[in-house]
Short mmCIF file of the C-alpha atoms (twelve columns), coordinates in Angstrom:
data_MODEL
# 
_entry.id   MODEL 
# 
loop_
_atom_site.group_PDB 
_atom_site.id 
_atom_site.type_symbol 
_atom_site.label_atom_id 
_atom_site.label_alt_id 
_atom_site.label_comp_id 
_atom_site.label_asym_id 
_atom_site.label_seq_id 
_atom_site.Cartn_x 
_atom_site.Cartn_y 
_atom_site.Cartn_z 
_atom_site.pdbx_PDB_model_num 
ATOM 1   C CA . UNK A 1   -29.311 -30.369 -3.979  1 
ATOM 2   C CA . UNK A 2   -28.133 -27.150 -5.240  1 
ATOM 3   C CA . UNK A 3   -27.677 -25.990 -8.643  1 
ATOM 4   C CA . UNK A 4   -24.856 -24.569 -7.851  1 
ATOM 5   C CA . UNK A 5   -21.452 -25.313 -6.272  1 
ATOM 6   C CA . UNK A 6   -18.996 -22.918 -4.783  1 
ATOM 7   C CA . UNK A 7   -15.564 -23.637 -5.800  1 
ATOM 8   C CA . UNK A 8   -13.732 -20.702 -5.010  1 
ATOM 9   C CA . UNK A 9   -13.393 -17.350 -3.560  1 
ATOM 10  C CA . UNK A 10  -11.755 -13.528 -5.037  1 
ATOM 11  C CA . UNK A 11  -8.631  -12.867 -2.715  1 
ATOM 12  C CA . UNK A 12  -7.015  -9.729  -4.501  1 
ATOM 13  C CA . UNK A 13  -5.505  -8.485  -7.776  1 
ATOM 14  C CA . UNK A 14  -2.984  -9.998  -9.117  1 
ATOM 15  C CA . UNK A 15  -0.739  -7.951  -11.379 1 
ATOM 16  C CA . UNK A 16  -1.906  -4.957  -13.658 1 
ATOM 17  C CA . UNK A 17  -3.878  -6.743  -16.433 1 
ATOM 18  C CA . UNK A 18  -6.495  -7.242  -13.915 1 
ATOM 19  C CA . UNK A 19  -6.018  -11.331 -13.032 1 
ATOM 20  C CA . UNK A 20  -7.306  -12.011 -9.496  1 
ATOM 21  C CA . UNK A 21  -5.874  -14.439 -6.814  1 
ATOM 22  C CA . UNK A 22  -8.404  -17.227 -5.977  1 
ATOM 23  C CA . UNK A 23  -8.632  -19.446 -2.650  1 
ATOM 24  C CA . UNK A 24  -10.135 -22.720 -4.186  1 
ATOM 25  C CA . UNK A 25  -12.589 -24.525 -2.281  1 
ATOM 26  C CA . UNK A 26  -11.754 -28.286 -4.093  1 
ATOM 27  C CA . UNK A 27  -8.875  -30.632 -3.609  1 
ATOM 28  C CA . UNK A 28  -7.339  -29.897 -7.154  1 
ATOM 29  C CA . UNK A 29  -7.006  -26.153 -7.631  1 
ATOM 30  C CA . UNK A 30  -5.399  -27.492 -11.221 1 
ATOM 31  C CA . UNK A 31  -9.274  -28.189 -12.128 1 
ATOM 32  C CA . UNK A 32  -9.562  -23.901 -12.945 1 
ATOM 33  C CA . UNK A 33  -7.758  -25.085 -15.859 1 
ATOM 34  C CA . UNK A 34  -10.318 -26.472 -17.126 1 
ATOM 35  C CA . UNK A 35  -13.156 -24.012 -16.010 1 
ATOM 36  C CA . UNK A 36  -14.312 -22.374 -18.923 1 
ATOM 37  C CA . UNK A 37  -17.245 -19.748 -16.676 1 
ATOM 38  C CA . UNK A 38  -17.432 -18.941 -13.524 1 
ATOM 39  C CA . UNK A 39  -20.601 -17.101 -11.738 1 
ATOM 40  C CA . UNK A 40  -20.612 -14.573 -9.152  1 
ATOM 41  C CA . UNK A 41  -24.205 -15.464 -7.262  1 
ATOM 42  C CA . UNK A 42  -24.869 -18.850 -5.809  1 
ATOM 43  C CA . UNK A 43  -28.021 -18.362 -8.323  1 
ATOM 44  C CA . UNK A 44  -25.962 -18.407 -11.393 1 
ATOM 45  C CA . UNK A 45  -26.299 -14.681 -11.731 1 
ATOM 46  C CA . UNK A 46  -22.912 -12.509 -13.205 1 
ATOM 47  C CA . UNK A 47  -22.017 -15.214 -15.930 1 
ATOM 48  C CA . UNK A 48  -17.607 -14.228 -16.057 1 
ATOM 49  C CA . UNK A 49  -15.816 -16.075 -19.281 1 
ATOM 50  C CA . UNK A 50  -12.096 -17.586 -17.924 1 
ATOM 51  C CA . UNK A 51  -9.745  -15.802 -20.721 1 
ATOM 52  C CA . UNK A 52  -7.055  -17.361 -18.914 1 
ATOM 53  C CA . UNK A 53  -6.084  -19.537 -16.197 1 
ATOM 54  C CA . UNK A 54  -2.737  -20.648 -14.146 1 
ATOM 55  C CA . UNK A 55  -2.182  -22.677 -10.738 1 
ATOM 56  C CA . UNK A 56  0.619   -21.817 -8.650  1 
ATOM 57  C CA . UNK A 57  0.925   -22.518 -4.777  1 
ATOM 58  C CA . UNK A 58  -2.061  -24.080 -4.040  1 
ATOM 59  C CA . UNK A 59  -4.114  -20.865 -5.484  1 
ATOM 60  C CA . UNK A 60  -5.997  -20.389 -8.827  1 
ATOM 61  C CA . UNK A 61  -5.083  -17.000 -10.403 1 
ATOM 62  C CA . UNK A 62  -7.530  -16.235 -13.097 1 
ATOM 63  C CA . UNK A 63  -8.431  -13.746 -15.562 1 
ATOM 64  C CA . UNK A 64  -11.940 -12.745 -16.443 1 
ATOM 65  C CA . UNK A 65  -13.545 -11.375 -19.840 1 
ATOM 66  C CA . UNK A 66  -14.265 -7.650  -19.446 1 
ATOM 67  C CA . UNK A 67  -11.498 -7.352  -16.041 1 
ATOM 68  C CA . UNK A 68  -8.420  -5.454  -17.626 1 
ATOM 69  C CA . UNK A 69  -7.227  -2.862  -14.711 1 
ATOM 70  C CA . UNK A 70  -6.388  -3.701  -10.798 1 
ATOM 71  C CA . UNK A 71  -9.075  -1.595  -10.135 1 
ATOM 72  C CA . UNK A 72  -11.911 -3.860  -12.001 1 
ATOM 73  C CA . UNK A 73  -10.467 -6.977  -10.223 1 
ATOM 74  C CA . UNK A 74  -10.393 -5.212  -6.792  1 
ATOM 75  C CA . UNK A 75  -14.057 -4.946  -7.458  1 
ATOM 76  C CA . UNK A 76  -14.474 -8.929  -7.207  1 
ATOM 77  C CA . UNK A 77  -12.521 -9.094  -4.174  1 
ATOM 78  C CA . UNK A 78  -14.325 -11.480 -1.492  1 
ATOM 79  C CA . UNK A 79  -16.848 -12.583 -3.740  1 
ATOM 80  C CA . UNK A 80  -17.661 -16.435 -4.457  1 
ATOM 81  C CA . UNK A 81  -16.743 -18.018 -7.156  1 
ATOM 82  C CA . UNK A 82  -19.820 -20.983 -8.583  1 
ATOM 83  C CA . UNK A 83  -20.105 -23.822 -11.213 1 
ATOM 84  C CA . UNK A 84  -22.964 -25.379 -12.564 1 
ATOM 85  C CA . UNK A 85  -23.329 -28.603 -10.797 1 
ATOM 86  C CA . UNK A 86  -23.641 -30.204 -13.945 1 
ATOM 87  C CA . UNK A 87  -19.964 -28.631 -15.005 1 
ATOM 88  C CA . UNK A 88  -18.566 -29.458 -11.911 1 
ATOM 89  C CA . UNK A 89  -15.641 -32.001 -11.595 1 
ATOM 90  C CA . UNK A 90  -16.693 -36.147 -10.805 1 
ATOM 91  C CA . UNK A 91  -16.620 -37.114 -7.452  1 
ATOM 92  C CA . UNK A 92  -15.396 -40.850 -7.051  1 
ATOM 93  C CA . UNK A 93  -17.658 -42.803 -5.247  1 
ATOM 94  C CA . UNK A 94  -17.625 -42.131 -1.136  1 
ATOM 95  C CA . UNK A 95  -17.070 -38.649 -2.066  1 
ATOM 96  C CA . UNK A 96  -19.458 -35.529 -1.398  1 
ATOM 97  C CA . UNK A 97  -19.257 -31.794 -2.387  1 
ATOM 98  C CA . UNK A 98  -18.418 -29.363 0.583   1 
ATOM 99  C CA . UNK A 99  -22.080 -27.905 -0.259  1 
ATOM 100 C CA . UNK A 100 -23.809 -30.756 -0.276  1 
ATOM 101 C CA . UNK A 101 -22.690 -31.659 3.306   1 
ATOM 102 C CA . UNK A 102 -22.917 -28.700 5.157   1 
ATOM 103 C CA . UNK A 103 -26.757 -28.578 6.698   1 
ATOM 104 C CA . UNK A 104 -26.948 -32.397 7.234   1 
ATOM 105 C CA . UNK A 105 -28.844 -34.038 10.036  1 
ATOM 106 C CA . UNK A 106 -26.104 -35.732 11.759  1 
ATOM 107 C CA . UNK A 107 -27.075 -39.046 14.260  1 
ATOM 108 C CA . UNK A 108 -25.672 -41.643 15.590  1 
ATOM 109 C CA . UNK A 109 -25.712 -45.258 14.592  1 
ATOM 110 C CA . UNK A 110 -28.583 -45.900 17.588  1 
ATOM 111 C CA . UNK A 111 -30.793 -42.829 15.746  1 
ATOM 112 C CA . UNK A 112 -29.780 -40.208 18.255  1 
ATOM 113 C CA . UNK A 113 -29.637 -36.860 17.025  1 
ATOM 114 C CA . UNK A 114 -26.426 -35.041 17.642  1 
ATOM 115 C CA . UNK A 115 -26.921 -31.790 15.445  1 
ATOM 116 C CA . UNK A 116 -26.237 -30.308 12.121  1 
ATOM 117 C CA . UNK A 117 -22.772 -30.285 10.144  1 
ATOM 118 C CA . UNK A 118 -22.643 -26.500 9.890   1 
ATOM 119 C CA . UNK A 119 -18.635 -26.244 8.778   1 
ATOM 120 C CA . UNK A 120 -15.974 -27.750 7.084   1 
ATOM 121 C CA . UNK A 121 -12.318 -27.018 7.868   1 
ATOM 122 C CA . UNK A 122 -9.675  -28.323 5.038   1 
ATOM 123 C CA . UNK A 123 -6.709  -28.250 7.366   1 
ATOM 124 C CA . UNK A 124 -4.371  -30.753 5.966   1 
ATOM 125 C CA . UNK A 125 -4.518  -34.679 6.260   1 
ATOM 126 C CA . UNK A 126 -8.423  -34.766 7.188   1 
ATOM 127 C CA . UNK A 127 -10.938 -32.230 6.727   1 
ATOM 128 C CA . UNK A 128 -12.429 -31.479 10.016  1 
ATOM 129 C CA . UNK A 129 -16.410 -31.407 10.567  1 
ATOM 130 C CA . UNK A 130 -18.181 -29.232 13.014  1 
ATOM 131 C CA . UNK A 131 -21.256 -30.079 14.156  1 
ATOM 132 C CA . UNK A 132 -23.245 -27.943 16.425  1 
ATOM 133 C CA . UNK A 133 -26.517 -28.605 18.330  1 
ATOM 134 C CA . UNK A 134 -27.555 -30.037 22.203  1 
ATOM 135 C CA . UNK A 135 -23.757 -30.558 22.547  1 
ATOM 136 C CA . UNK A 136 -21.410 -28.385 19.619  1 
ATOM 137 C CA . UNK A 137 -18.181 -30.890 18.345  1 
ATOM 138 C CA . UNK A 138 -15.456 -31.221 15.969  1 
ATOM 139 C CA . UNK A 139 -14.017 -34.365 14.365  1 
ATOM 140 C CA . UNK A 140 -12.102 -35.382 11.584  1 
ATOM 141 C CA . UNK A 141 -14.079 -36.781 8.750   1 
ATOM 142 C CA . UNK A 142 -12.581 -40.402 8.746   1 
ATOM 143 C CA . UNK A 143 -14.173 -43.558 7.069   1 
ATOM 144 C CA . UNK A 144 -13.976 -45.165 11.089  1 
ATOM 145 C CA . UNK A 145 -16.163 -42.501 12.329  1 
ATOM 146 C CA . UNK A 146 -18.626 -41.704 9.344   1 
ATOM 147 C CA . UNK A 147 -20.544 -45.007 8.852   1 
ATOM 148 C CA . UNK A 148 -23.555 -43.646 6.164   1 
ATOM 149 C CA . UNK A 149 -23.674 -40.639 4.200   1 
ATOM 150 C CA . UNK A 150 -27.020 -39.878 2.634   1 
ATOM 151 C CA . UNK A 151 -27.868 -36.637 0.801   1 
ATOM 152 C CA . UNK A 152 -31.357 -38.194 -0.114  1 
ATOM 153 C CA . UNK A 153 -32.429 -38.063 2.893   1 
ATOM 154 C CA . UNK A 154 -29.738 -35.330 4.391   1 
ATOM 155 C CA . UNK A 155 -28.483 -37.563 6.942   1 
ATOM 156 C CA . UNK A 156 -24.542 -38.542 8.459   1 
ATOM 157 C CA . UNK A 157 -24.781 -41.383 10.778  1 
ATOM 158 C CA . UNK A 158 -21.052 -41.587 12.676  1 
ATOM 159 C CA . UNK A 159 -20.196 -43.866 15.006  1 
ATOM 160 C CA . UNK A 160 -20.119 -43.122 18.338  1 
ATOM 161 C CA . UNK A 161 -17.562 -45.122 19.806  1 
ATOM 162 C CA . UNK A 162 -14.951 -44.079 17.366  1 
ATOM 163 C CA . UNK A 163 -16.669 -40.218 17.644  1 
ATOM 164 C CA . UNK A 164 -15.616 -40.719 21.138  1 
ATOM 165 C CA . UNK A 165 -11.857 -41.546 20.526  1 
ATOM 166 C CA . UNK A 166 -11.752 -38.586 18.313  1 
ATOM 167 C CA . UNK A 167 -14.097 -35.547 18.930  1 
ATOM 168 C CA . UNK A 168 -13.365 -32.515 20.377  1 
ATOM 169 C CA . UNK A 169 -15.885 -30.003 22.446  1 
ATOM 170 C CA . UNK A 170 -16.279 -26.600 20.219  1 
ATOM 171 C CA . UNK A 171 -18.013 -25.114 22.841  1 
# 
């Protein structure tokens, strides 16, 4: 597993003291509240203190240590935002990390490979799950579809009569 977990990404300035807009990658942008760092590298390179924090619209707006001007913060635009997994928020059980997903082996309950989760789309109600390989789907990541999760092993088995009722072709 990685050592570190995306949680966000720079959209723009925000103001004239330098705060930048942030599109959160977690169900509770609210949880920047609490962040205290943020990195700029997946690596846990560009270590950025959180002077200040506010959640507004579904967006995190945040100000960094050493980012005064529009012109610093338009210098983060586009990058990722990363936690140490080990500062990252709890999952309740039955729950996985968009990072830790992405990549698995994905099969069917017989053993037959159907590709690789390669994306995750939060659109609303479900998140939906694209998974490419012999033949490239989508399908919304519900409990009646996904029987087994297991990062251990980097396996999703889904069943494939309810995969039938609900996949789409992405091809």
């Amino acid at each position: 597993m990685k050592a570190f977990l995306m949680v966000g990404q720079v959209l723009k300035p925000q103001g004239v003291k330098g705060e930048i807009k942030i599109r959160p990658e977690t169900d509770h942008p609210a949880r920047f509240l609490e962040i205290k760092r943020l990195f700029l590298s997946e690596g846990g390179g560009e270590e950025r203190k959180v002077l200040a924090a506010r959640e507004s619209g579904g967006f995190a707006y945040l100000l960094f240590e050493g980012v005064s001007s529009p012109e610093e913060a338009e210098a983060l635009r586009g990058r990722y935002l990363y936690v140490p997994r080990a500062e990252a928020a709890k999952l309740p059980e039955g729950r996985y990390f968009i990072e830790d997903l992405k990549g698995l082996r994905v099969e069917d309950e017989a053993g037959a490979e159907l590709g690789a989760l390669k994306e995750i789309y939060q659109a609303g109600g479900n998140d939906v799950y694209e998974v490419r390989g012999r033949k490239n789907f989508l399908f919304p990541a519900l409990k009646k579809v996904i029987l087994r999760v297991d990062l251990e092993k980097g396996l999703m088995v889904l069943d494939s009569g309810a995969l039938s009722e609900v996949s789409v072709d992405a091809d």
